[in-house]
DOGU-622993 format. One record per residue (C-alpha): residue number from 1; x, y, z. Coordinates in Angstrom, 3 decimals. Example, Ala and Ser with C-alpha at 12.3 -4.5 7.8 and 13.67 -1.06 7.14 Angstrom:
+-----+----------+----------+----------+
! seq !        X !        Y !        Z !
+-----+----------+----------+----------+
!   1 !   12.300 !   -4.500 !    7.800 !
!   2 !   13.670 !   -1.060 !    7.140 !
+-----+----------+----------+----------+
***
This chain:
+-----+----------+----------+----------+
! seq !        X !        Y !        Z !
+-----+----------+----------+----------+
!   1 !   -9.991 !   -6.654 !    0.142 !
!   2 !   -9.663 !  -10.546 !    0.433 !
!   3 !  -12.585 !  -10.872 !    1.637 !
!   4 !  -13.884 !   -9.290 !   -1.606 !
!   5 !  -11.475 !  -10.846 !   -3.825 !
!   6 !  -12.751 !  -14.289 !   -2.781 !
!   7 !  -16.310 !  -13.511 !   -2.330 !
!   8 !  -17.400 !  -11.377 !   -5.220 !
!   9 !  -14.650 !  -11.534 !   -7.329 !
!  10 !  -14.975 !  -15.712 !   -6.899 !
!  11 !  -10.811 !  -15.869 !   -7.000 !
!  12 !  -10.873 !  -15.024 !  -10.696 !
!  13 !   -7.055 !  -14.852 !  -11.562 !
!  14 !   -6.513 !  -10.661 !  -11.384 !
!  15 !   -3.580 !   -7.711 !  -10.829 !
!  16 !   -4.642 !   -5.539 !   -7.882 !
!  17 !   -3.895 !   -1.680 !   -8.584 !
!  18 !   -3.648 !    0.549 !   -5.521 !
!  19 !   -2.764 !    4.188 !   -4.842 !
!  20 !   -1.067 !    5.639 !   -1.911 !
!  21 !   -2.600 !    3.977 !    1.621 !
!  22 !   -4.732 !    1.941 !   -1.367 !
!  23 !   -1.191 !    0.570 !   -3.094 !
!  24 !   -0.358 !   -0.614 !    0.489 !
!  25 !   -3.523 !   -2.357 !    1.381 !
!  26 !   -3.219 !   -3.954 !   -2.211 !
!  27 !    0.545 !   -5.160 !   -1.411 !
!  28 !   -0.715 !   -7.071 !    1.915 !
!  29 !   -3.878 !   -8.218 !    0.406 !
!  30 !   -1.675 !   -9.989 !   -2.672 !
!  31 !    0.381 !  -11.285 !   -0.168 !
!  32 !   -2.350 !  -12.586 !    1.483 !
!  33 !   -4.171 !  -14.430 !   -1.527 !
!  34 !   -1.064 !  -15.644 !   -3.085 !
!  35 !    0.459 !  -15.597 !   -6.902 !
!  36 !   -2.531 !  -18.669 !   -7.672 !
!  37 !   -4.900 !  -15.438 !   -7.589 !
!  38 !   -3.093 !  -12.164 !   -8.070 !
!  39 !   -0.808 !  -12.421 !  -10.430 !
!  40 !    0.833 !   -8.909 !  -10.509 !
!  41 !    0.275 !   -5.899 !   -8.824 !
!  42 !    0.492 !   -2.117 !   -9.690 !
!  43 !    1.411 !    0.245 !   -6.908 !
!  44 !    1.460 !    4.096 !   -7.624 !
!  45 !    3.073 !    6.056 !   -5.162 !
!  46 !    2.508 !    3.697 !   -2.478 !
!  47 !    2.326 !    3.445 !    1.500 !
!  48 !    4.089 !    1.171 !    2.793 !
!  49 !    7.143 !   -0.149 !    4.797 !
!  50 !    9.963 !   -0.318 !    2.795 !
!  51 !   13.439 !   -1.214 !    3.869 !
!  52 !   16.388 !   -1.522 !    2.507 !
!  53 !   16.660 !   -4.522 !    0.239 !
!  54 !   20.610 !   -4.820 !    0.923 !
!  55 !   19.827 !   -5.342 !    4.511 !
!  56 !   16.573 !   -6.550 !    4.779 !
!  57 !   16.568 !  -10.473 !    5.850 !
!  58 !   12.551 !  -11.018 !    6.782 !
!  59 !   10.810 !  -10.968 !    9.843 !
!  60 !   11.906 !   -9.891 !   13.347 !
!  61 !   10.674 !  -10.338 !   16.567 !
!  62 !   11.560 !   -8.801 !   20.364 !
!  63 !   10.877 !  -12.538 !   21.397 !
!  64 !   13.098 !  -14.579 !   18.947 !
!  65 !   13.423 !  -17.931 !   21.218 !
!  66 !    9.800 !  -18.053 !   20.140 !
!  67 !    9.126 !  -17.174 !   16.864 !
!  68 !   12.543 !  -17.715 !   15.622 !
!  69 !   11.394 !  -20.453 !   12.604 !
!  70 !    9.340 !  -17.845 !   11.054 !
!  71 !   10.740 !  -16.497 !    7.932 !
!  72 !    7.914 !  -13.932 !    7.395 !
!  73 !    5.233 !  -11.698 !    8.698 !
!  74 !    2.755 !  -13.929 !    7.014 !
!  75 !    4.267 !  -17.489 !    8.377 !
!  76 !    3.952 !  -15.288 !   11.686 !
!  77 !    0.468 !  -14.171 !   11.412 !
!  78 !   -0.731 !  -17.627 !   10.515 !
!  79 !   -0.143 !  -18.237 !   14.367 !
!  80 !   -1.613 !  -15.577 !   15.732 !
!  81 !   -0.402 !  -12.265 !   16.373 !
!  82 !    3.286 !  -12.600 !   16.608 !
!  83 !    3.328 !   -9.465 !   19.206 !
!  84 !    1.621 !   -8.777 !   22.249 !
!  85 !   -2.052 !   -8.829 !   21.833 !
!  86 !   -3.579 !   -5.864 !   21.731 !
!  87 !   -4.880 !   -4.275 !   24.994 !
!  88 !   -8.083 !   -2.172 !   25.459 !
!  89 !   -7.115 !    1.869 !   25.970 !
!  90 !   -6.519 !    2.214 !   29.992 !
!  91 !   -9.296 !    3.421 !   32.151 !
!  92 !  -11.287 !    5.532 !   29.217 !
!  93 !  -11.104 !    2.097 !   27.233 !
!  94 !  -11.844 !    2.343 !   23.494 !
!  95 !  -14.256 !    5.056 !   23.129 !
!  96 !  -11.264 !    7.099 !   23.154 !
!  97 !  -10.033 !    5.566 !   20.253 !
!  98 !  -13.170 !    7.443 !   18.614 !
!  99 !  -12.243 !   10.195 !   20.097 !
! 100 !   -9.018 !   10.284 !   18.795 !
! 101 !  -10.201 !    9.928 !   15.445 !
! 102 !  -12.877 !   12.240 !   15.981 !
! 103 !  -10.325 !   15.321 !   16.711 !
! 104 !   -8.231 !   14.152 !   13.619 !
! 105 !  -11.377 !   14.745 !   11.299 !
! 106 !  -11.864 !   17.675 !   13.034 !
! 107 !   -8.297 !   19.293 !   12.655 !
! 108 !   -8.187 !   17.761 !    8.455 !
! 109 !  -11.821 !   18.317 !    7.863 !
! 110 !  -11.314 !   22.198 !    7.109 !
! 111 !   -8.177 !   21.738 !    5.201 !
! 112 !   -9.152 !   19.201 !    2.803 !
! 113 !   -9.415 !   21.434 !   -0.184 !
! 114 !   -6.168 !   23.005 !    0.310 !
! 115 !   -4.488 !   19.198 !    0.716 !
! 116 !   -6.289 !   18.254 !   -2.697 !
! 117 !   -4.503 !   21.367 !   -3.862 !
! 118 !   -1.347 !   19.798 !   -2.913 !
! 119 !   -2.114 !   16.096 !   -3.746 !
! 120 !   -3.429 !   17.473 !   -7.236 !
! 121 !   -0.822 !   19.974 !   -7.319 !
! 122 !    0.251 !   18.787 !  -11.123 !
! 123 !   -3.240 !   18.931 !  -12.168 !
! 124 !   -5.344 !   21.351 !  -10.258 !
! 125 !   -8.625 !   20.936 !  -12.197 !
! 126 !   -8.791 !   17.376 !  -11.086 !
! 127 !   -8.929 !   18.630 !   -7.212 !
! 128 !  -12.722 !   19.875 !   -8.387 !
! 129 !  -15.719 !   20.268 !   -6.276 !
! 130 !  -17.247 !   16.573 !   -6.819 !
! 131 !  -14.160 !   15.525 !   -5.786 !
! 132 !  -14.446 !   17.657 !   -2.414 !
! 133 !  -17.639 !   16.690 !   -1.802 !
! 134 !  -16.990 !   12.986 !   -1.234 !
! 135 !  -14.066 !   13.308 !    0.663 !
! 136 !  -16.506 !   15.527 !    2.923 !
! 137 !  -19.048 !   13.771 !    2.621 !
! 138 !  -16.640 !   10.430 !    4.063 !
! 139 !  -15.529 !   12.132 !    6.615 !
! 140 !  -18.895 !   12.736 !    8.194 !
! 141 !  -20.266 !    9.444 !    8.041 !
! 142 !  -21.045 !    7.962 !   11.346 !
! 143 !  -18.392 !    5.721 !   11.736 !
! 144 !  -15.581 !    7.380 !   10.148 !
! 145 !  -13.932 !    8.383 !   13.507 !
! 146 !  -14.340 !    4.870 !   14.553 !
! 147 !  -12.665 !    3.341 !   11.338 !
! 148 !   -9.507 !    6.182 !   12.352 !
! 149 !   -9.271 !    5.062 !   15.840 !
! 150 !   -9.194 !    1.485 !   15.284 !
! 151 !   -6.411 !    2.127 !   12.854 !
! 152 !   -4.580 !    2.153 !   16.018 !
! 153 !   -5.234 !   -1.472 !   17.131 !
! 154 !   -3.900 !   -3.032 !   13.501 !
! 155 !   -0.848 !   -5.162 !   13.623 !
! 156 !    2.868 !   -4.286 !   12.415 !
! 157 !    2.392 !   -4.163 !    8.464 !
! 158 !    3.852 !   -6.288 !    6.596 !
! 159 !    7.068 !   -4.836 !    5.030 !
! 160 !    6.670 !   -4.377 !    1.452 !
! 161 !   10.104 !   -6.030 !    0.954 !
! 162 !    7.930 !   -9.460 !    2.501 !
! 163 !    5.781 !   -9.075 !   -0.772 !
! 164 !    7.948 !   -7.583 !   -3.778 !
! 165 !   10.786 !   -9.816 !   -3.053 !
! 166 !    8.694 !  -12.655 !   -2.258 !
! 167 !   10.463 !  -13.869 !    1.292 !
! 168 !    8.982 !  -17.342 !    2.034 !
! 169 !    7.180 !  -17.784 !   -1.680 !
! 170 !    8.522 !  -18.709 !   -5.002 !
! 171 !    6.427 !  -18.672 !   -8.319 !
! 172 !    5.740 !  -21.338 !  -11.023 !
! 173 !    8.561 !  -19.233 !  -13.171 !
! 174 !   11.808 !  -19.769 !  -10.303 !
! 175 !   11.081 !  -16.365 !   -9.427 !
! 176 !    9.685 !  -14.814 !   -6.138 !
! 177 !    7.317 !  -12.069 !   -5.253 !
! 178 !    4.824 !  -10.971 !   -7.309 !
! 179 !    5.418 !   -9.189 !  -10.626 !
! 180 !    4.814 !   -5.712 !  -10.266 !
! 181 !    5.471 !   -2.082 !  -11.460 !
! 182 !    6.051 !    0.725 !   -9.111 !
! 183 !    5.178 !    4.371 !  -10.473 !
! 184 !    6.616 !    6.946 !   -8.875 !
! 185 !    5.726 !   10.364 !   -9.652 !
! 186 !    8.923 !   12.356 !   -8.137 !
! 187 !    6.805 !   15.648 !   -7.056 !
! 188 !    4.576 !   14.191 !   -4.376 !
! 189 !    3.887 !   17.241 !   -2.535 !
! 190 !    2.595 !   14.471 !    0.652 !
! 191 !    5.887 !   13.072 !    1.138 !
! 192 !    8.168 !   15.543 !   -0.550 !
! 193 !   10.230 !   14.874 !   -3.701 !
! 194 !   12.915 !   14.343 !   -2.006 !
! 195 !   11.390 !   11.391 !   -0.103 !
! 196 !   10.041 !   10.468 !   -3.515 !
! 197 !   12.981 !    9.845 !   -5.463 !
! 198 !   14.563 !    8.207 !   -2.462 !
! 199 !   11.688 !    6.026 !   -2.527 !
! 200 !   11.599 !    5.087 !   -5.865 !
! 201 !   15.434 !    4.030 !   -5.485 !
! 202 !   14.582 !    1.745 !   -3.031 !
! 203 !   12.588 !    0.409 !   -5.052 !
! 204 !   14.989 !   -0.028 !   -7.576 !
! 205 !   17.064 !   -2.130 !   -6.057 !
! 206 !   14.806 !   -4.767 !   -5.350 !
! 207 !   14.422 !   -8.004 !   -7.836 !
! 208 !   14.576 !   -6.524 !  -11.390 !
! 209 !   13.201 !  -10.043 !  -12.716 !
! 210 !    9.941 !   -9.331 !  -10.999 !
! 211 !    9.967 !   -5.348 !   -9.919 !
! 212 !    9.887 !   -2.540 !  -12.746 !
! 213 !    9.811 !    0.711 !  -11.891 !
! 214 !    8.532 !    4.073 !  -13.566 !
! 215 !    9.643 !    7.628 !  -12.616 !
! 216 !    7.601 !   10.094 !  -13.745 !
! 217 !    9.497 !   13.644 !  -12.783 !
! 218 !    6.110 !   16.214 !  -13.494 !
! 219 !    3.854 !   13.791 !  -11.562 !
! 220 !    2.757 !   13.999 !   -8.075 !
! 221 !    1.256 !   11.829 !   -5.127 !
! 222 !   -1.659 !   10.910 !   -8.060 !
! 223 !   -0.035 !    9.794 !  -11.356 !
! 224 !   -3.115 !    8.047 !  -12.560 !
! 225 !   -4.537 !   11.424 !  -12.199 !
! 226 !   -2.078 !   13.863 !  -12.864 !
! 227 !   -0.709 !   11.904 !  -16.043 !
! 228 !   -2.675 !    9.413 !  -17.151 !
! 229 !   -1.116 !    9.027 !  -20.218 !
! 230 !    2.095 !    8.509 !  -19.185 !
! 231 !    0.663 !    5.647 !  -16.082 !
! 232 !   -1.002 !    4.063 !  -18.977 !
! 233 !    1.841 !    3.868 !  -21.233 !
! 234 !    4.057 !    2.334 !  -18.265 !
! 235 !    1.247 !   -0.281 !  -17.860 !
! 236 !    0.815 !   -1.600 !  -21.233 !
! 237 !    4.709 !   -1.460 !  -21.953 !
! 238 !    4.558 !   -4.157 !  -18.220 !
! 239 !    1.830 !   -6.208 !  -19.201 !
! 240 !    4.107 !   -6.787 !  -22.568 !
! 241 !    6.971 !   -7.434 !  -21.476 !
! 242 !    6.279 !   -8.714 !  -17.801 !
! 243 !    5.712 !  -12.975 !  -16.515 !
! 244 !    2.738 !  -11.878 !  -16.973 !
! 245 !    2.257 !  -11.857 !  -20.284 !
! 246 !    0.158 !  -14.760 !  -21.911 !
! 247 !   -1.704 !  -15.222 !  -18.809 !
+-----+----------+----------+----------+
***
């Protein structure tokens, strides 16, 4: 995504949307790039680590005599991998690693119209056969399996406290983190509502000068999807009313 950003998009000022596994990617990419070049991010039902904000106090490390004058993930990734370096898989080495993700295709690979049904589970019709045939046809490319199992060698993430609260980084306006709206639509049938609406007070409690969030209770893991209208709504009522307006 930076890559792209930078390269493509030429570092045009921009918010960075993301849904799910793509709202988390967005968060570290932002984070990444700085507030010089994404000004404001939108994150619907998002992945990502979140801890509580009351106790949260940046980034840790098993081997604090070292990295102990890092006060985030980012400071700490600027120096290398703050952990131990990744090590190749034992004996097999990594061809297991496409192994791995080779049975996970496998075992999702039949089920992936009944998971749409739950993802989509608001809005059925969206879950339609086009849709299917991508996520299909994805999941038999070549080097899908490869792109799972290497999921395995990624660093910790980034906490998405480390981006929304802006640990480390403070904007032109006093305030830190990035602007952004959280949607939450409270029947995710991948997490569970339950996990939902825990989520989305989490998220609450984070900076209110720079973090807005939107419940939406008959929305699922897709709120773009499932209600458009109502993620469109939230949006323009942010971009009126949010630091970011006038830029």
């Amino acid at each position: 995504l930076v890559d792209f950003v930078v390269e493509v998009m030429e570092a045009v000022p921009m918010v960075m949307a993301g849904n799910s596994i793509g709202g988390g990617l967005s968060a570290g990419a932002a984070a990444s790039l700085g507030r010089e070049i994404c000004r404001g991010l939108v994150l619907l039902n998002t992945a990502g680590i979140l801890e509580d904000p009351a106790s949260y106090d940046g980034y840790k490390n098993s081997d604090m005599e070292v990295y102990d004058n890092f006060n985030s993930y980012t400071d700490a990734a600027i120096e290398g991998n703050p952990d131990e370096a990744y090590k190749p898989v034992p004996l097999v080495g990594n061809k297991a690693l496409d192994v791995f993700g080779s049975a996970i295709i496998g075992l999702i690979y039949p089920q992936i119209e009944k998971r749409l049904s739950l993802i989509y589970g608001n809005r059925i019709e969206n879950a339609d056969p086009s849709v299917v045939y991508a996520i299909q046809q994805s999941a038999m490319h070549p080097g899908s399996a490869n792109v799972i199992g290497s999921g395995q060698k990624l660093a910790p993430n980034r906490p998405l406290n480390e981006v929304l609260m802006g640990v480390g980084e403070e904007g032109d306006d006093g305030n830190s983190g990035f602007p952004t709206l959280v949607v939450m639509g409270l029947e995710d049938q991948v997490s569970s509502p339950a996990a939902a609406q825990a989520r989305a007070e989490l998220f609450c409690k984070l900076t209110p000068e720079t973090v807005t969030v939107e419940k939406i209770g008959d929305s699922g893991h897709c709120p773009h999807d499932e209600t458009p209208e109502k993620v469109a709504k939230a949006m323009l009522k942010w971009f009126a009313s949010s630091p970011l307006q006038g830029k």
